[in-house]
C-alpha positions as a printed Julia matrix, in Angstrom:
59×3 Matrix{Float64}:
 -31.33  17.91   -4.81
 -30.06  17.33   -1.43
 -27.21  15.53   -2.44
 -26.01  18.73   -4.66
 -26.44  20.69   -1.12
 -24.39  17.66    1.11
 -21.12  17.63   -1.3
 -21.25  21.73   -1.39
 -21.53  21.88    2.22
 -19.1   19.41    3.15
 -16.53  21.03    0.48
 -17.21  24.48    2.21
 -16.33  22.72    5.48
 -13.4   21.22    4.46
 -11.97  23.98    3.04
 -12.67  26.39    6.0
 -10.72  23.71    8.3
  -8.04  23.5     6.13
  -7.82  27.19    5.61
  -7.24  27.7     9.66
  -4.4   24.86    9.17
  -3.35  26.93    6.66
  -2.81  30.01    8.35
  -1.06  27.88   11.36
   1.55  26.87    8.67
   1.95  30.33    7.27
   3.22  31.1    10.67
   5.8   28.71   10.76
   8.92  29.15    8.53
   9.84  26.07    5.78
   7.64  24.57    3.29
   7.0   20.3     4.42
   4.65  17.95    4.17
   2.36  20.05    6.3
   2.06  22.0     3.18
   1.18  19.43    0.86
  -1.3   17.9     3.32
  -3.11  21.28    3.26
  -2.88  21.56   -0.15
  -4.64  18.46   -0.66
  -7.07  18.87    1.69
  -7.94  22.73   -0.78
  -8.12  20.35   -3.46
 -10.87  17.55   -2.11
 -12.63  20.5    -1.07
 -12.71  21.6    -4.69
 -13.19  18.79   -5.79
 -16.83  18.17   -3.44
 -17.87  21.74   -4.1
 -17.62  20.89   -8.3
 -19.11  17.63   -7.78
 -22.08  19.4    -5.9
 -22.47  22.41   -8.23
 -22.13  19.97  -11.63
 -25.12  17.79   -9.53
 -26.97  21.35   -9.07
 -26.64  22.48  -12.19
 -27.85  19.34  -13.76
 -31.54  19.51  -11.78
């Protein structure tokens, strides 16, 4: 069960600190690798909050 409420929390963490990167890029003009770096980091945080919910759901 805790493990479920680790990969959620970390997800929700990662996103939130990618989402203030996010809005520093939206300031700046130009799409880079900047972009794609945030990007990814939306998508491991996806990725840990699925892993945690499929892990919830299955208790």
């Amino acid at each position: 069960m805790m493990k479920s409420h680790l990969f959620i929390s970390f997800g929700l963490l990662i996103a939130a600190i990618f989402f203030m990167r996010g809005l520093e890029a939206l300031a700046e003009p130009g799409l880079g690798l900047r972009e794609v770096y945030i990007l990814g980091g939306f998508l491991v945080a996806g990725l840990l909050i699925h892993a945690g919910w499929k892990e919830r759901k299955a208790r």
